[in-house]
C-alpha positions as CSV (number, residue, x, y, z in Angstrom):
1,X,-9.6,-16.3,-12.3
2,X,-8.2,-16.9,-15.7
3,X,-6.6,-13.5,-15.9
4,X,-5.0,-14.1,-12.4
5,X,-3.5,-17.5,-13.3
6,X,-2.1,-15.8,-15.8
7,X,-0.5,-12.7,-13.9
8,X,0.7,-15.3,-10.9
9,X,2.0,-17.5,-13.4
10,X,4.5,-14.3,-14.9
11,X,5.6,-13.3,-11.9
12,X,6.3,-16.4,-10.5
13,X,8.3,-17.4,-13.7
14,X,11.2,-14.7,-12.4
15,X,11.4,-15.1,-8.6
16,X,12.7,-18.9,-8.6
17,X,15.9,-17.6,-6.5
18,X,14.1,-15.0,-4.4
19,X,15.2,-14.6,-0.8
20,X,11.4,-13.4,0.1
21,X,7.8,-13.7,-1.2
22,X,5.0,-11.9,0.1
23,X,1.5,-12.6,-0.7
24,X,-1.7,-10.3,0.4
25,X,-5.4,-11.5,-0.2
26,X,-7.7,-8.1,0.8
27,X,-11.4,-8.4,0.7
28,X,-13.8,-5.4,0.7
29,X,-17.6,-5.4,1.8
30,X,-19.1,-2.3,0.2
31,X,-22.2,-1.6,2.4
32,X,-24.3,0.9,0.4
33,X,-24.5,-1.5,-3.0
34,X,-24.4,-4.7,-0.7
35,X,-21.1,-6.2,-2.7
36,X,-17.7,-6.9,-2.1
37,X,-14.6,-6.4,-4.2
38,X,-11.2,-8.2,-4.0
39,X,-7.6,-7.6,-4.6
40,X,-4.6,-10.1,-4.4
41,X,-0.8,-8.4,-4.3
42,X,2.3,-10.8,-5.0
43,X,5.6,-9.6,-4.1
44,X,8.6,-11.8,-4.5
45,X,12.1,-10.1,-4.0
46,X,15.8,-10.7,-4.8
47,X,19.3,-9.6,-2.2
48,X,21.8,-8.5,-4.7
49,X,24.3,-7.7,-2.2
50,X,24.4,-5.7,1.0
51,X,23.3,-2.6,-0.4
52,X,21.0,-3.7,-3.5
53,X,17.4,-5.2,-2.9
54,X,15.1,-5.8,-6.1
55,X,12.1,-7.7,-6.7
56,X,8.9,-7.6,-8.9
57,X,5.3,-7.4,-8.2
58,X,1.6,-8.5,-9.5
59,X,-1.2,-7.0,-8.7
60,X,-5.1,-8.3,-9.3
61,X,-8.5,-6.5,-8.5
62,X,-11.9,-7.4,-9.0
63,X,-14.4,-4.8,-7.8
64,X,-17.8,-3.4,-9.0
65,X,-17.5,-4.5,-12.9
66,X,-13.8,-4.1,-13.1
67,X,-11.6,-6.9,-13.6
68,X,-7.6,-5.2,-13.2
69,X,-4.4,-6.7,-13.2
70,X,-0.7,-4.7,-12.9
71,X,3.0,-5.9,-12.8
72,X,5.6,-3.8,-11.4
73,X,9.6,-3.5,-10.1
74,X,10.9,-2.7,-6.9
75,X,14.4,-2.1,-5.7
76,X,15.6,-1.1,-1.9
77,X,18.9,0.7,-2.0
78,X,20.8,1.1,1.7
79,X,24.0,3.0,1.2
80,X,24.7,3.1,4.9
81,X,23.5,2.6,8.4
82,X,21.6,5.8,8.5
83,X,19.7,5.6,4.8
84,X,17.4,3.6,3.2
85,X,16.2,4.6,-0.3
86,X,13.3,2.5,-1.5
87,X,11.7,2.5,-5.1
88,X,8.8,1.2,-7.1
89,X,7.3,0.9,-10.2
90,X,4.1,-0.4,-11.2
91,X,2.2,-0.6,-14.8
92,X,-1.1,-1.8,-15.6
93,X,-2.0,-4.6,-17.9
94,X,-4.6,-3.0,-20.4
95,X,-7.5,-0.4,-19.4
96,X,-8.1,0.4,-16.0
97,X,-10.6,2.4,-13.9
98,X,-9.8,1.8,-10.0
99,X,-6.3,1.0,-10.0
100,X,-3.4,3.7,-12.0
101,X,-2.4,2.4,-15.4
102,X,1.3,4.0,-14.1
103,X,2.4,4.5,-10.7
104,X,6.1,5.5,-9.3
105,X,7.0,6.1,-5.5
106,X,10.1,7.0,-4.1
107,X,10.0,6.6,-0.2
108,X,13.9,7.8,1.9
109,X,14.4,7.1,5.4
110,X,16.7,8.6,7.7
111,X,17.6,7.0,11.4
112,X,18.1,10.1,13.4
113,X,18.7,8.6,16.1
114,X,18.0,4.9,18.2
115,X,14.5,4.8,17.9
116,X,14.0,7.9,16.0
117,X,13.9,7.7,12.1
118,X,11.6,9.8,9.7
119,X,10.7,9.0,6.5
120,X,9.8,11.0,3.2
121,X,7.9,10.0,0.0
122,X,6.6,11.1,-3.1
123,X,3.9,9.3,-5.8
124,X,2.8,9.9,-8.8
125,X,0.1,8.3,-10.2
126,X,-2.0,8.4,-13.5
127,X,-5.5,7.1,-13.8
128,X,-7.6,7.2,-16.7
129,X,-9.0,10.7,-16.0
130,X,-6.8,11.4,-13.1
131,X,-3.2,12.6,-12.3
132,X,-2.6,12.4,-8.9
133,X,0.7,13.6,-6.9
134,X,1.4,13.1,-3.4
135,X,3.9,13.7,-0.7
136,X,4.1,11.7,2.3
137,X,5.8,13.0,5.8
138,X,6.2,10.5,8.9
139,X,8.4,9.6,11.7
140,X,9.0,6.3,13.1
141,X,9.1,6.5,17.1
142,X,10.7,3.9,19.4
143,X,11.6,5.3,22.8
144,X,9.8,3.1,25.0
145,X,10.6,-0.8,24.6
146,X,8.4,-2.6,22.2
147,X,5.9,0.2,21.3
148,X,6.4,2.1,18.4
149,X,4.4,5.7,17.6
150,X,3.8,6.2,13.6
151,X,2.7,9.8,12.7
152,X,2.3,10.5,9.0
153,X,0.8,13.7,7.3
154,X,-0.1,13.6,3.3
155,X,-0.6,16.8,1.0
156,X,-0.9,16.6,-2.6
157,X,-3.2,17.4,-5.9
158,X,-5.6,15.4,-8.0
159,X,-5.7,17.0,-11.5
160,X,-8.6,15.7,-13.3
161,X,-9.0,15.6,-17.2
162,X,-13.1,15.8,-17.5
163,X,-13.7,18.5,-16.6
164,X,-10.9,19.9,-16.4
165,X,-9.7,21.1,-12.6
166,X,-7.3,20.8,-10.2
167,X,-8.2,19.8,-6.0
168,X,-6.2,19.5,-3.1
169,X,-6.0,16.3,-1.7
170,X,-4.2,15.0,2.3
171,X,-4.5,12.7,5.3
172,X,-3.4,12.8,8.7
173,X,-2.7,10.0,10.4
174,X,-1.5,7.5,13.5
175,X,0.0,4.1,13.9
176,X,0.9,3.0,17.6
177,X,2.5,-0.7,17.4
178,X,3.7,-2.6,20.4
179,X,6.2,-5.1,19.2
180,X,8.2,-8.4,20.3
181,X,10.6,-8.3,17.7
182,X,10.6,-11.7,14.7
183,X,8.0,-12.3,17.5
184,X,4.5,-11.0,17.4
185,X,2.7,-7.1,17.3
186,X,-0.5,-5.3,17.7
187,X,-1.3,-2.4,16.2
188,X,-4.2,0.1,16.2
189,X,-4.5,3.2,13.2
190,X,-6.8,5.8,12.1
191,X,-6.2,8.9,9.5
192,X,-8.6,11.3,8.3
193,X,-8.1,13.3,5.1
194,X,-9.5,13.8,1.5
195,X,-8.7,11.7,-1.5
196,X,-9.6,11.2,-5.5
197,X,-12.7,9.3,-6.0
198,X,-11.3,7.1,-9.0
199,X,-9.5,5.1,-6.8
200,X,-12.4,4.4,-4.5
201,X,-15.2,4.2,-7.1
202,X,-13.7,3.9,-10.3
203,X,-15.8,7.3,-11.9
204,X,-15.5,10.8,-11.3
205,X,-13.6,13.7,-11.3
206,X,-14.0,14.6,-7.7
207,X,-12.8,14.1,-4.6
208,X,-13.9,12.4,-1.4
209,X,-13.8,13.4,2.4
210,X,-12.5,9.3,4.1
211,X,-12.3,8.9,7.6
212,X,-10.7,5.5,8.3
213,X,-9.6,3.2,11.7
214,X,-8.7,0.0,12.4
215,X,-6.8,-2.7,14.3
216,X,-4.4,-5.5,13.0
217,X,-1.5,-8.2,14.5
218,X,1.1,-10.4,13.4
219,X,2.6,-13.4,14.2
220,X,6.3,-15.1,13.5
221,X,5.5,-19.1,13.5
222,X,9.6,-18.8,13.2
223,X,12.5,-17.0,11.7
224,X,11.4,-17.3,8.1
225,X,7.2,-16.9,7.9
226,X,5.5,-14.7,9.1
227,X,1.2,-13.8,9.4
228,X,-0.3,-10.2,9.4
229,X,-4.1,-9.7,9.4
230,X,-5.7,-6.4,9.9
231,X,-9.4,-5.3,9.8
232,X,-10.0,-1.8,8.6
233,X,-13.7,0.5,8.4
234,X,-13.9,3.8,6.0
235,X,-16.6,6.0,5.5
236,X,-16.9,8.2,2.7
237,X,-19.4,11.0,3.8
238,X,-20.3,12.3,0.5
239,X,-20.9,8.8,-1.2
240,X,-23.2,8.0,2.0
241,X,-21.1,4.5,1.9
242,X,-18.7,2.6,3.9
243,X,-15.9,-0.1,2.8
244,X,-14.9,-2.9,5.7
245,X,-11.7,-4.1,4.4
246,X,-10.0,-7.5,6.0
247,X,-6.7,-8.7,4.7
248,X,-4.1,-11.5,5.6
249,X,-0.6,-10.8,4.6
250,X,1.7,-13.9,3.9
251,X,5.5,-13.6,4.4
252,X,7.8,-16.3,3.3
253,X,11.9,-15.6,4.2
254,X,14.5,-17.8,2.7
C-alpha cells in the first residue's frame, strides 16, 4: 500500500485544475491457485481548449508475487466534428512482469454518419520478454434509439525474446449497450481470440486461447458523477484456469 500512496500521491500533485478524474478499482479471483489479484487505474484529465484534451495516469497491480506500478500521458485531439484522434502513453515504475514496462496507443475515430462511426487503433507494447503489436478494427452502431451495437476485430504479433519466436495473436468481439444518455446503460460483451501469456500470468513465451463474457451498467447520480460496474468471466483453456474479474469505475466531471 506504501508504493500506491506513493504513485496516487504523484499523480494527484498535477491534476489540481483537472476538469475530470476517473478512478477504477478491479479485482480478480483466480480459480485454479484459489487467489485474487488487484489493480487500481487513476485518470485525471485537463480541457486545453476545444480541440486539445490532456491528462495523466497511474496505474497499480498486485497479483501472484508482483507488486507493479506505471504513470503515463494522455491527450485527445478533435480537429473537427467528424474526427477524434486519441493518444496515450504509459511507462512503468521499475521491473515488471504482468503489466508492459512501455506501452503507446494511438486510437482515430471517424463519424460516418448519425449513428455510424468506426474506429481504428494501433499498440505497441514491450514486456520483459515480450513485444507485442496490435491493431484494433470496430464500428460504433446507433440506428435504433438508445441501443448501441459495438463490433471489434483484433489481429496482431507477440514476438518473444526466450526463446526466440514470433505468434500470431487476435480477438473477435461484441458489445450491445442500450443507453439513456448522462442517464443510465446496460451492457452485455463477449470476444474470443488468442493472446500473450505475460500479461495473464506474468511467465512465458507463449500464447493463450481466452474466451471471455460479461455484463455491466452505469449510472449518472447527476450531470457531473457518474458509476460503472461490470462483472466479467475468462477461461484460458490451455492453463486449465479461469479469472472472474469485478470492477467499479468512478467518474468525477467538473
Amino acid at each position: 500500500m506504501l508504493r500506491l500512496s506513493l504513485v496516487l500521491m504523484v499523480f494527484l500533485s498535477g491534476i489540481v485544475s483537472a476538469h475530470e478524474i476517473q478512478f477504477s478499482n478491479q479485482y480478480i479471483q483466480i480459480n485454479k491457485q484459489n487467489t485474487q489479484g488487484f489493480q487500481s487505474t487513476l485518470i485525471g484529465r485537463a480541457e486545453v481548449n476545444q480541440k486539445w484534451n490532456v491528462g495523466i495516469l497511474a496505474n497499480y497491480l498486485e497479483r501472484f508475487s508482483f507488486y507493479e506500478n506505471r504513470l503515463g500521458m494522455l491527450a485527445t485531439y478533435k480537429p473537427n466534428d467528424l474526427f477524434t484522434i486519441e493518444a496515450r502513453f504509459i511507462k512503468a515504475e521499475g521491473g515488471t512482469k504482468i503489466l508492459p514496462q512501455d506501452q503507446y496507443r494511438m486510437t482515430v475515430y471517424h463519424r460516418l454518419s448519425e449513428g455510424l462511426t468506426p474506429f481504428f487503433s494501433y499498440q505497441d507494447s514491450t514486456y520483459s520478454i515480450t513485444h507485442l503489436q496490435t491493431v484494433n478494427f470496430g464500428m460504433e452502431i446507433e440506428k435504433i434509439k438508445h441501443f448501441i451495437v459495438i463490433p471489434q476485430l483484433m489481429m496482431g504479433r507477440a514476438k518473444f525474446k526466450d526463446p526466440v519466436n514470433s505468434r500470431e495473436v487476435n480477438s473477435i468481439g461484441l458489445k450491445i449497450m442500450y443507453s439513456v444518455e448522462n442517464n443510465y446503460a446496460f451492457f452485455l460483451f463477449a470476444n474470443k481470440g488468442i493472446e500473450a501469456s505475460q500479461s495473464v500470468t506474468g511467465v512465458a513465451a507463449k500464447t493463450l486461447n481466452t474466451k471471455t463474457s460479461g455484463l455491466g451498467a452505469n449510472y449518472y447520480f447527476n450531470p457531473t458523477i457518474k458509476v460503472e460496474g461490470l462483472f466479467d468471466y475468462t477461461d484460458y483453456e490451455e492453463l486449465s484456469n479461469q479469472f472472474l474479474t469485478s470492477t467499479i469505475n468512478l467518474t468525477w466531471m467538473f
